[in-house]
C-alpha positions in Angstrom: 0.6 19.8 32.9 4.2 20.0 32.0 5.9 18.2 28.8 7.9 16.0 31.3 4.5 15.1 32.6 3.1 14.6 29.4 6.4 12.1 28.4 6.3 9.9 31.4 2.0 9.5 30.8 2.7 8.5 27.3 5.7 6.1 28.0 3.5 4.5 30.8 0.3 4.3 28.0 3.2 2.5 25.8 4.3 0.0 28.2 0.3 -0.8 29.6 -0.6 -1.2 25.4 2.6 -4.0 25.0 1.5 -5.9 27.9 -2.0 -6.5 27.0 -1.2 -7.6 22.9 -3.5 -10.8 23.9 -0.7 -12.7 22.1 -0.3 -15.8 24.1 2.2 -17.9 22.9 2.8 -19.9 25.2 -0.8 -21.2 25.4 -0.1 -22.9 22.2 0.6 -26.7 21.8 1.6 -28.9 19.0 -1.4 -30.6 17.5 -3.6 -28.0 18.4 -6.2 -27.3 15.3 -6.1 -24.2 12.8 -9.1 -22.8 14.7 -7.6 -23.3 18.2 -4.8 -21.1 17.4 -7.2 -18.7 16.0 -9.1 -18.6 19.5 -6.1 -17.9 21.1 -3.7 -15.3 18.9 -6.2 -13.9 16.7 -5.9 -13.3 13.4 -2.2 -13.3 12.0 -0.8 -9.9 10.2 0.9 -12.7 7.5 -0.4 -16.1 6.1 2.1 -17.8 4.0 1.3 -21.3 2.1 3.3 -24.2 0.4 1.0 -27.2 -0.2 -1.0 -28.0 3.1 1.8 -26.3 5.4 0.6 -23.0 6.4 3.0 -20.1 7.9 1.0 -17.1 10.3 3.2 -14.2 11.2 2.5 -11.8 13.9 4.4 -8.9 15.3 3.8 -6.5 18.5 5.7 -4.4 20.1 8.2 -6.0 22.8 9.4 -2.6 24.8 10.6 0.9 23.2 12.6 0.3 20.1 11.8 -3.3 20.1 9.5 -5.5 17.8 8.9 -9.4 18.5 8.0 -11.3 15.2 6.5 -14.6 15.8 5.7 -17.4 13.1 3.3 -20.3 13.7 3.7 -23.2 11.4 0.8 -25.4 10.4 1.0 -28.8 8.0 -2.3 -30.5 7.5 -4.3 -28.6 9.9 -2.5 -29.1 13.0 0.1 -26.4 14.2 3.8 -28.4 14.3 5.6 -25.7 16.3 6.8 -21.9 16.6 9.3 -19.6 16.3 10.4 -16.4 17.2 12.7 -13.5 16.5 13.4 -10.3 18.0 14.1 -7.0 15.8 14.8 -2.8 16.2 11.5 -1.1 15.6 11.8 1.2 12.3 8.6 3.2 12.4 6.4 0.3 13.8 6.8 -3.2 13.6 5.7 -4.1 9.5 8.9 -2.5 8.1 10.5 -5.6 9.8 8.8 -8.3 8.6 10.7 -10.8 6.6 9.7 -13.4 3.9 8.8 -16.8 5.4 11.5 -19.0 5.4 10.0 -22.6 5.0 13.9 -24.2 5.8 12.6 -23.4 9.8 9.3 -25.1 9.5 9.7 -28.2 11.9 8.6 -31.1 11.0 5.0 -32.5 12.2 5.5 -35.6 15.0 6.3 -38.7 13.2 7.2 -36.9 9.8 10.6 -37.8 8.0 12.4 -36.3 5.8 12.5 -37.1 2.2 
């Protein structure tokens, strides 16, 4: 087998591996339960607290050279909302990671500010 060969087979095995992450995002709903989210992303790589809000990070691989960092925010049990970012991929996704930033947590439904 040649080394072009050998590229385009392990370029392929790349893109097959990003498309099946099982990270499914947009399955997710406000008000589902801690456990629900569970079900459906797994296990975060983070978990961040600050009283009863929680903060789960993920990361996978979004195409060659990119990562996609996710954050799932949950106050009293209940997940309030998400967000995501997109970053360069420095020798896997981790080295990109960030501290949470609880200033992007959004507030649950029929919360006020203080």
């Amino acid at each position: 087998m040649s080394r072009r060969s050998v590229v385009l087979i392990l370029i392929a095995l790349i893109f097959i591996g990003c498309a099946s992450t099982g990270k499914s995002v947009a399955q997710l709903e406000p008000g589902m339960t801690k456990q629900h989210v569970l079900e459906v992303l797994g296990p975060p790589a983070d978990r961040s607290f600050r009283g009863t809000d929680e903060a789960w990070q993920y990361q996978e691989i979004a195409g060659i050279g990119q990562c996609k960092y996710t954050t799932v925010w949950i106050s009293g049990g209940t997940l309030v909302g998400v967000s995501t970012r997109r970053g360069k991929s420095v020798a896997g996704c981790g080295l990109g990671s960030e501290p949470v930033d609880w200033s992007q947590m959004p507030l649950a439904t029929g919360a006020t500010h203080n």
